[in-house]
C-alpha positions as CSV (number, residue, x, y, z in Angstrom):
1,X,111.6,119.8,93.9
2,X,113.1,116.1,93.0
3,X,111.8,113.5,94.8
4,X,114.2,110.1,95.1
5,X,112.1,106.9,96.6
6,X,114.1,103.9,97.5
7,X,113.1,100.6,99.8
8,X,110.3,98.4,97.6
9,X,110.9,94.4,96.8
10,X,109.2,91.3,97.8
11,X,107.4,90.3,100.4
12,X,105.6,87.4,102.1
13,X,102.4,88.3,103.6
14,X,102.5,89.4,107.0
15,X,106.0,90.7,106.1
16,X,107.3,94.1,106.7
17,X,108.8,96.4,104.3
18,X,110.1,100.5,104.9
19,X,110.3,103.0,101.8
20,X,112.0,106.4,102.0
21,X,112.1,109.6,100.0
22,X,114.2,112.2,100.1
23,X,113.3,115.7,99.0
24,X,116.0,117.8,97.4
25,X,115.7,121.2,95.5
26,X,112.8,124.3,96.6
27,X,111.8,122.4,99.8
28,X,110.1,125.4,101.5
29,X,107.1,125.8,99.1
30,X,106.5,121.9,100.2
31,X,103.6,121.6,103.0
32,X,102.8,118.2,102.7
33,X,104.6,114.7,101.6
34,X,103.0,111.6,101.2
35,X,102.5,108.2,99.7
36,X,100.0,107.2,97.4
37,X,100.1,103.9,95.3
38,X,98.3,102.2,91.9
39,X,97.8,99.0,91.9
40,X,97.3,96.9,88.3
41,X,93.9,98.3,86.8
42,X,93.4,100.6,89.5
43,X,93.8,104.4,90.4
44,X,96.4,106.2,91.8
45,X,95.1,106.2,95.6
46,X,96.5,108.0,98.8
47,X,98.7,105.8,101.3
48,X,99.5,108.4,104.0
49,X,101.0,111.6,104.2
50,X,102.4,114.1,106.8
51,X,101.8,118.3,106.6
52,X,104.7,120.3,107.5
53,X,103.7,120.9,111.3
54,X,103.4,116.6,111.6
55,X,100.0,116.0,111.2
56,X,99.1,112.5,109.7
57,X,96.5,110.9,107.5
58,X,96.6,107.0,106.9
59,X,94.0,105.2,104.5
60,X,91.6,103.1,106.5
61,X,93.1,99.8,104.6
62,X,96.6,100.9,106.2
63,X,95.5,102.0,109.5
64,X,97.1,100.4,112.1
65,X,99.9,98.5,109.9
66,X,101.4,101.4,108.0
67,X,102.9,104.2,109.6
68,X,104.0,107.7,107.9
69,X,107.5,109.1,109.7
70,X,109.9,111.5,108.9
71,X,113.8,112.6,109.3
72,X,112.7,116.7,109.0
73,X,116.8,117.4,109.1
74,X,117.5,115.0,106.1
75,X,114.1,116.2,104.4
76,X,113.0,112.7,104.0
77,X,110.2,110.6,104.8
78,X,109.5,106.6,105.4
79,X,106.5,104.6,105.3
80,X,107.2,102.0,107.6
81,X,104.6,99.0,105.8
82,X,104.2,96.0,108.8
83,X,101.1,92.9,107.9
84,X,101.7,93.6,104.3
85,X,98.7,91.8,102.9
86,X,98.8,90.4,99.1
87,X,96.1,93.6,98.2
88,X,99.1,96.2,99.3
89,X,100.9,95.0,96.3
90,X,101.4,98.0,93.7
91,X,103.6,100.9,92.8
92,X,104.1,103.0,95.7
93,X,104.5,107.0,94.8
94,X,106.2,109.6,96.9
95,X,104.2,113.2,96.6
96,X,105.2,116.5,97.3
97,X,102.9,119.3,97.5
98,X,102.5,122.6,97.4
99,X,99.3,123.9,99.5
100,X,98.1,127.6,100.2
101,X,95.5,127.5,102.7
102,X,93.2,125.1,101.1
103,X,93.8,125.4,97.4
104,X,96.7,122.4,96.2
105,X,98.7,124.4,94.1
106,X,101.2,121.9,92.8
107,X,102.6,117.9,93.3
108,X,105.3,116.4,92.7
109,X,106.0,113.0,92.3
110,X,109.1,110.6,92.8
111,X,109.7,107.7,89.9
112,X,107.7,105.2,91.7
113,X,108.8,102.3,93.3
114,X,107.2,98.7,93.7
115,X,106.0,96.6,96.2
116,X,104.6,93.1,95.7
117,X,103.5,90.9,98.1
118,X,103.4,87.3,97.8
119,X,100.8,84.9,99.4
C-alpha cells in the first residue's frame, strides 16, 4: 500500500486548510485510514480517522473544526482543517491500516506533510 499526502502550507489562525491522501497498491486488506500528526518535541498523536464501513473518530482538540471525509471511488481521503489554531501546527501523517477484528495487524504511513499556523 503507498500512501501519497498532498495539501499542507501556511496558515493564519482561524484559517482553513484541506489535506488529501490517496491510497494506491493492496487496498482491500486496508480497514481503516486516518490522520495522525507530531508536533516539534511531541509524539506522534491521532487526528482522525474513518473504518471501511464510514465510521469516524476525531481527537477532542479537533472536534468540531476538523472533519475526516472521503472519495471511496478515488480511494482517497481529506481532512478538511477549519479554526486552525497556532497548537495544530505539526507534520500531519496519513495512516493506513490493516485490522482483524481487534488485533492492528499492520500501518502504513504516507511521507508526511506540514502544517504551520501562524498567529
Amino acid at each position: 500500500v503507498q500512501l501519497q499526502a498532498s495539501g499542507g502550507g501556511l496558515v493564519q489562525t482561524g484559517g482553513s486548510l484541506r489535506l488529501s491522501c490517496a491510497a494506491s497498491g493492496s487496498i482491500r486488506s486496508i480497514e481503516i485510514m486516518g490522520w495522525y500528526r507530531q508536533a516539534p518535541g511531541k509524539q506522534r498523536e491521532l487526528v482522525a480517522v474513518m473504518t471501511r464501513g464510514g465510521s469516524t473518530n476525531h481527537a477532542d482538540s479537533v472536534k468540531g473544526r476538523f472533519t475526516i471525509s472521503r472519495d471511496a471511488a478515488k480511494n482517497t481521503v481529506f481532512l478538511q482543517m477549519n479554526s486552525l489554531k497556532p497548537e495544530d501546527t505539526a507534520v500531519y501523517y496519513c495512516n493506513a491500516a490493516q485490522v482483524h477484528g481487534s488485533v492492528r495487524l499492520y500501518d502504513y504511513w504516507g511521507q508526511g506533510t506540514l502544517v504551520t499556523v501562524s498567529s
